[in-house]
Structures are given as structure tokens and as C-alpha cells.
C-alpha positions in Angstrom: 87.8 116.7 113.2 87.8 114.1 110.4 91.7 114.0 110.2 92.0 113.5 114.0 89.5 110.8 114.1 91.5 109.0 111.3 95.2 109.1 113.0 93.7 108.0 116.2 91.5 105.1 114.0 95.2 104.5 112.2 97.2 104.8 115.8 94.7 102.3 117.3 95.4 99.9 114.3 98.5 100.3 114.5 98.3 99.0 118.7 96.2 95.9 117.5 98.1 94.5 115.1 101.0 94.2 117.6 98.9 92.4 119.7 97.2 90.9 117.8 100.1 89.8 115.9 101.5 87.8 119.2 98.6 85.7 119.3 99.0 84.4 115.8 96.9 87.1 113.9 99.5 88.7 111.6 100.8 91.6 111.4 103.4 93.4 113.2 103.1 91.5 116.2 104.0 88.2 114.0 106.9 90.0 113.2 107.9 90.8 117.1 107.1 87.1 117.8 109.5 85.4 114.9 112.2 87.8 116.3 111.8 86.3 119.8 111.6 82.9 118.2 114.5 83.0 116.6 116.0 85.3 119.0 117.1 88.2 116.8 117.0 90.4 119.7 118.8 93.4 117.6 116.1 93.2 115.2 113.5 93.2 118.0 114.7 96.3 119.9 114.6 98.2 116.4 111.4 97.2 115.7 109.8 97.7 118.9 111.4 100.9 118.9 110.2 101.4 115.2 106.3 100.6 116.7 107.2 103.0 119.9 108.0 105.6 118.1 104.9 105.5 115.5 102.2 105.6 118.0 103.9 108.0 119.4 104.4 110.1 116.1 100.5 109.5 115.6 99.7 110.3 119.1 101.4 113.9 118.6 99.6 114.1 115.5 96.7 113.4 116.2 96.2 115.6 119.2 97.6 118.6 117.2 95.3 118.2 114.9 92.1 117.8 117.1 93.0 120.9 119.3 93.2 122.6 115.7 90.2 121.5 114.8 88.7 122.3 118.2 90.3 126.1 118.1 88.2 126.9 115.4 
């Protein structure tokens, strides 16, 4: 249950600081906005994708390991 709890604590993080980011917070999101800034739209379509595909990745984990944890 613990490990669940932390990849969906670590997936929400992960979802913040892209927003967050935007908005002139830092992190990844500071990174998406000097991209579109200085419109290196290559490097923003991998890093979006890059940011897709980890919540994803922790979404996947995350409920694997909570219907483990709930099977026992």
C-alpha cells in the first residue's frame, strides 16, 4: 500500500511541476515555457512527450502495485 501511495504522491508531483512550472514556479513547466519562448517546438514535442509518457509509466505502476497490494 505504501509503494502505491508513493508513485501516485511522485505521479502527482510530477503533474504540478508542469503546471506549475508555466506560471513561473520552476520546474518542468519552466522548461515547456522557454521552449515555446524561444520556439524550439522539436524540443517541446519531445519533452511533452517525455512528461506524457511518465505519468503514464507511473499511472501503470502505481495501479499494479495497489491491486497487488489489495489482492493480498
Amino acid at each position: 500500500m505504501l509503494a502505491s501511495y508513493t508513485i501516485v504522491r511522485w505521479e502527482t508531483n510530477l503533474r504540478v511541476s508542469a503546471i506549475l512550472g508555466l506560471v513561473g514556479g520552476g520546474g518542468l513547466g519552466q522548461a515547456v515555457y522557454n521552449n515555446v519562448q524561444l520556439g524550439f517546438y522539436a524540443r517541446l514535442g519531445t519533452l511533452l512527450l517525455v512528461i506524457y509518457a511518465l505519468v503514464m509509466l507511473s499511472d501503470w505502476i502505481g495501479d499494479s502495485a495497489f491491486r497487488r497490494s489489495v489482492a493480498t
